[in-house]
BABA-60040 format. One record per residue: residue in one letter; z negated, x, y of N, C-alpha, C in turn. Coordinates in pm, whole numbers, padded with zeros to 5 digits, always signed. Layout:
% residues N
AZXYZXYZXY...
***
This chain:
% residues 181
X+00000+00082-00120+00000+00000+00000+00000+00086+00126X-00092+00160+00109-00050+00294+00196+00030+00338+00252X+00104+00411+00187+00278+00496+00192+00347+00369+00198X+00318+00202+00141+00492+00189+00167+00441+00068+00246X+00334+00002+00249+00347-00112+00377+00267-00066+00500X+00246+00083+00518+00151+00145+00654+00046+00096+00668X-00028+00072+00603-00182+00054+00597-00243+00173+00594X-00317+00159+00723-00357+00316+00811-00506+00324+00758X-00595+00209+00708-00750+00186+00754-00780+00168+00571X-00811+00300+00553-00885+00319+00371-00967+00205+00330X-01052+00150+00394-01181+00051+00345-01065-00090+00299X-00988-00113+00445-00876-00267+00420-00818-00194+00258X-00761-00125+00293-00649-00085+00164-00714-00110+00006X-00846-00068+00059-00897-00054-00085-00946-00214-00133X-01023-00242-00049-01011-00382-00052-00875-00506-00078X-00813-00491-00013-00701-00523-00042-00625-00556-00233X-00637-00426-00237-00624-00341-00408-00724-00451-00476X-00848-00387-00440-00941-00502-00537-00873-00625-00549X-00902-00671-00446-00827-00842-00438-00738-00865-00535X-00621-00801-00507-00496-00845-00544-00536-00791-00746X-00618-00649-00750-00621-00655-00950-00766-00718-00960X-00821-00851-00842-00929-00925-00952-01057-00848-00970X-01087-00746-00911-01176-00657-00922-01297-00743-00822X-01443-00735-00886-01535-00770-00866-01638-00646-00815X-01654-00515-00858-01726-00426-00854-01604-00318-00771X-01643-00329-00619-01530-00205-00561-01603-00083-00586X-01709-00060-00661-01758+00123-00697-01662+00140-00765X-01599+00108-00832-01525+00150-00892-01362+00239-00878X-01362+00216-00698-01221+00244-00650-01255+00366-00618X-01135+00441-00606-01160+00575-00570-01202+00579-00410X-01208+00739-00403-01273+00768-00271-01148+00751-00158X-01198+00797-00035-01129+00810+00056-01037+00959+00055X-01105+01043+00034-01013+01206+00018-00949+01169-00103X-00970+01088-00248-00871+01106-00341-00717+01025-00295X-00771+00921-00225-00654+00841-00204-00543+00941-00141X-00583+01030-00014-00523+01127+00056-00481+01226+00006X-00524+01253-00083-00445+01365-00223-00332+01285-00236X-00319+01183-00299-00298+01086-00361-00155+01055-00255X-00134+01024-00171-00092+01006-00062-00023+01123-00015X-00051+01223-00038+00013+01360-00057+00112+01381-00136X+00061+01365-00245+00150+01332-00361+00274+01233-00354X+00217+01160-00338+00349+01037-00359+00437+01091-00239X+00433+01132-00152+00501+01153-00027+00601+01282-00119X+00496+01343-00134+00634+01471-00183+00713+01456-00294X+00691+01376-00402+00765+01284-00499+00902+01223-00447X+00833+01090-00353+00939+01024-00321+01028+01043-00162X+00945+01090-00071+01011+01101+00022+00987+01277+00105X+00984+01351+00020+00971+01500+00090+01083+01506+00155X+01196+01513+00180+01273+01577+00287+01250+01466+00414X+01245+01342+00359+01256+01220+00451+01138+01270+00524X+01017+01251+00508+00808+01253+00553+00881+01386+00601X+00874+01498+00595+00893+01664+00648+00951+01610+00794X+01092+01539+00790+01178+01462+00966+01074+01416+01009X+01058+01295+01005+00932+01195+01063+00829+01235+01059X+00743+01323+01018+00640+01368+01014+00670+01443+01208X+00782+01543+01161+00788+01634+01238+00862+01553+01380X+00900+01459+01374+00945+01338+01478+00822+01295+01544X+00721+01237+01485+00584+01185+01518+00521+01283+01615X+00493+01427+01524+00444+01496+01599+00542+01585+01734X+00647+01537+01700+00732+01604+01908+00702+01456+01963X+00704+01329+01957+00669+01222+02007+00525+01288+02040X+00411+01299+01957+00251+01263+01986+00244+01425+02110X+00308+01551+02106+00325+01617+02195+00411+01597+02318X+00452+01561+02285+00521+01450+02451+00420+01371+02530X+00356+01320+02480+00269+01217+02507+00136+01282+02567X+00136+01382+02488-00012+01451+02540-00014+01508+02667X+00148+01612+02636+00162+01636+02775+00164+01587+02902X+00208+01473+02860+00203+01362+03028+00075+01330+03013X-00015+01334+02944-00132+01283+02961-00301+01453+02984X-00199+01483+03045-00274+01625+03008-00409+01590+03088X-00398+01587+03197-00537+01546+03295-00642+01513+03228X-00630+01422+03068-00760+01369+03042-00759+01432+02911X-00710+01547+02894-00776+01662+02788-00722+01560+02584X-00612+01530+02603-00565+01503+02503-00571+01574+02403X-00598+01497+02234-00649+01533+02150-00584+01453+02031X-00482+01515+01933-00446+01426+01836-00517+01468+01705X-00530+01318+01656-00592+01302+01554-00491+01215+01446X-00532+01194+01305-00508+01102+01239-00408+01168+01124X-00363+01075+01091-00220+01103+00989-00160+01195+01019X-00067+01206+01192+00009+01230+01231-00026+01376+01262X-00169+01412+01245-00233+01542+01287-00237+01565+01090X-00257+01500+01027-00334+01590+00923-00228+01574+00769X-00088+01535+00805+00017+01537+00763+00044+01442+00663X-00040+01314+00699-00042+01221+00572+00053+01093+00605X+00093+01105+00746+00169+00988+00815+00280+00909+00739X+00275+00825+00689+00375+00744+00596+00534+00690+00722X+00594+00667+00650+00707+00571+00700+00666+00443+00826X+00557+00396+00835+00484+00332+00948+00394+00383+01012X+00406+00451+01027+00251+00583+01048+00282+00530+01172X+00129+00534+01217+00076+00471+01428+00001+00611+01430X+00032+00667+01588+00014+00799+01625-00101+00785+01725X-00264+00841+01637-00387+00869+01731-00384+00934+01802X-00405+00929+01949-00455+01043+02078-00553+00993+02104X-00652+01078+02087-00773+01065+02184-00782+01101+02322X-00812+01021+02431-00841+01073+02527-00976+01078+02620X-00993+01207+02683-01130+01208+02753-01156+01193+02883X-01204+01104+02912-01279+01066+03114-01345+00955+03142X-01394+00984+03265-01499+00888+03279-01456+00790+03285X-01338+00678+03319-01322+00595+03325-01178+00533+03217X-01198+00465+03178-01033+00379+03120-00939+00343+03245X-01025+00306+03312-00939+00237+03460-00850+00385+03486X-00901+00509+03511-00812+00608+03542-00673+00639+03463X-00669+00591+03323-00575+00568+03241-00510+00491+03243X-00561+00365+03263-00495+00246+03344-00385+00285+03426X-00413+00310+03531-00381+00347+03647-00258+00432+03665X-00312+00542+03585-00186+00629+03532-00064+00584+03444X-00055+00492+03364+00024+00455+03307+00066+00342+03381X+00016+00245+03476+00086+00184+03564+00201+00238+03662X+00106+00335+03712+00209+00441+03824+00297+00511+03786X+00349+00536+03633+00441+00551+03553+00490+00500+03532X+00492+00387+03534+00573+00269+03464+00581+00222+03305X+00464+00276+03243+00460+00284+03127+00381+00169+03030X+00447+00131+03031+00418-00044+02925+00321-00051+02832X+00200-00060+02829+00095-00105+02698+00023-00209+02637X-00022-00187+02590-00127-00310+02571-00270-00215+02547X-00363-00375+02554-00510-00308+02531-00577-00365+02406X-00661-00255+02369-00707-00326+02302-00855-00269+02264X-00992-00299+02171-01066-00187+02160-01058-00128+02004X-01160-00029+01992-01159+00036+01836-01353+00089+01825X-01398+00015+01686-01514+00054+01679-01491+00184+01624X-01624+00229+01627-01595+00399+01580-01835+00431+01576X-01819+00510+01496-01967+00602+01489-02022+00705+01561X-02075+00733+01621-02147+00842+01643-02297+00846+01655X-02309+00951+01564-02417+00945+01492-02462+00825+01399X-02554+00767+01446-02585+00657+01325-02554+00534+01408X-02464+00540+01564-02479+00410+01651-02390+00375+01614X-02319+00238+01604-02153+00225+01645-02147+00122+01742X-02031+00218+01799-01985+00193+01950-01838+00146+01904X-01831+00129+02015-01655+00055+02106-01585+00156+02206X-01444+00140+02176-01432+00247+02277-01250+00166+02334X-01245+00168+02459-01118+00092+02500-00962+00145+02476X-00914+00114+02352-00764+00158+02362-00637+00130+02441X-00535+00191+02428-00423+00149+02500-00286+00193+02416X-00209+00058+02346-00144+00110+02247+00026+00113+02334X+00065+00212+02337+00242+00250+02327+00322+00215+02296X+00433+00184+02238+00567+00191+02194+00584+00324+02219X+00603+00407+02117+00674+00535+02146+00794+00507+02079X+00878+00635+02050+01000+00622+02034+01030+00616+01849X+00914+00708+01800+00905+00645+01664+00784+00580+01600X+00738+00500+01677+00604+00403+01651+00510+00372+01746X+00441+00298+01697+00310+00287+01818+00222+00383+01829X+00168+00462+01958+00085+00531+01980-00026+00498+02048X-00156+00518+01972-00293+00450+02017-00341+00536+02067X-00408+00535+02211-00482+00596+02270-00595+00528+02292X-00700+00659+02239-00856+00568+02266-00912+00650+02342X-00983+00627+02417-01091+00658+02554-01214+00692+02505X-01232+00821+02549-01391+00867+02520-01423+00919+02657X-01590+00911+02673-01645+00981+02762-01598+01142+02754X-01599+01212+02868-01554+01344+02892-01668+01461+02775X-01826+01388+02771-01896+01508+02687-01849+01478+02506X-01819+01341+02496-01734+01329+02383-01655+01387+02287X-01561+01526+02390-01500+01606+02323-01572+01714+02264X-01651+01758+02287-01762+01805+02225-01775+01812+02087X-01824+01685+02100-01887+01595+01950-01777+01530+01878X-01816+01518+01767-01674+01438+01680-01750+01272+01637X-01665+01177+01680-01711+01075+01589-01696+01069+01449X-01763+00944+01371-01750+00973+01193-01646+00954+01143X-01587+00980+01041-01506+00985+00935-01490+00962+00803X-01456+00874+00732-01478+00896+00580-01403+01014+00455X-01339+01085+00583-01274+01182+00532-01352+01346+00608X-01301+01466+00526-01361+01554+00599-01476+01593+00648X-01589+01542+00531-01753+01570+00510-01763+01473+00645X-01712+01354+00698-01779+01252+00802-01701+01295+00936X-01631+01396+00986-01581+01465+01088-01455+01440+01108X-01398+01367+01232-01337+01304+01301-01235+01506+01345X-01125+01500+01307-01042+01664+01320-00954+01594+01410X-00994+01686+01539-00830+01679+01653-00798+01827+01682X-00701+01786+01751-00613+01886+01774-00575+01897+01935X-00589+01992+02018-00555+01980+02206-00380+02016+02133X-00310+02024+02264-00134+02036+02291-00135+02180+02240X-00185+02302+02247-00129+02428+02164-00148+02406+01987X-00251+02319+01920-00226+02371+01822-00127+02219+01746X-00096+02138+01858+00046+02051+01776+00158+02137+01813X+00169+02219+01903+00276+02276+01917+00266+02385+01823X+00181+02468+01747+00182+02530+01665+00209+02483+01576X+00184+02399+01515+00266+02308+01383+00372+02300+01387X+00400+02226+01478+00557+02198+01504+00627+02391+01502X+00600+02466+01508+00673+02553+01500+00693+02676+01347X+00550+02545+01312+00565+02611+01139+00668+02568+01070X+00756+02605+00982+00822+02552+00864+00715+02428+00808X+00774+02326+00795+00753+02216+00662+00752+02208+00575
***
């Protein structure tokens, strides 16, 4: 469900799965890092030359993006950072400042079309809300979520990556992008 209908969010997916094979006891589903193996796999099976383009499409899109957005210390995360991005893959940027309105603002005075929306998320043991603003980019939607400026700092949780939320500033997507695939 993953790889071929873009289901980005492990807990839905897995759930989902249960549902549909009748499953009563979800201990039983695998983890979040196996699925991403897993997801690894199938990608280089069925679509390695295809995922290697679009992968590498996503990420000159999610570096485009950062760059115009440099002022508020852009930070990609997600699929599109950690090379698992399927055929629907939606492209995470985090961004950092004191206000959303300043993002607002900026993408008005650009002329740049979004919508809003929010995204819960952890830190530490609280969970918070944090105000997004989703894109049309040129190969998918790109979500930008708003953190306070000491934010970058700290990582919110994860169910992947011992709980740790992995971004990336504009030199090391541009370092990727200049690795072989």
């Amino acid at each position: 469900m993953m790889a071929e209908e873009g289901i980005s969010d492990y807990a839905f997916a897995k759930r989902k799965a249960a549902r549909q094979l009748g499953m009563e006891d979800a201990d039983c589903l695998p983890g979040n890092a196996e699925i991403e193996s897993e997801l690894r796999l199938h990608q280089q099976v069925f679509y390695k030359e295809e995922h290697a383009a679009s992968l590498r499409q996503l990420r000159v899109d999610a570096l485009a993006v950062m760059r115009l957005l440099e002022r508020f210390d852009p930070q990609l995360t997600g699929a599109v950072l950690d090379g698992t991005a399927g055929r629907h893959a939606e492209t995470d940027v985090h961004l950092f400042t004191d206000s959303d309105k300043e993002v607002e603002f900026f993408l008005l005075d650009n002329k740049i079309p979004y919508q809003t929306g929010e995204k819960s998320y952890h830190r530490g043991s609280e969970r918070r809300k944090a105000p997004v603003f989703m894109l049309e980019g040129p190969s998918g939607l790109i979500r930008l979520t708003i953190f306070a400026p000491e934010d970058a700092r700290t990582s919110s949780r994860n169910a992947l990556n011992d709980g740790v939320v992995v971004r990336a500033r504009s030199a090391v997507v541009a370092t990727l992008l200049n690795e072989k695939t």
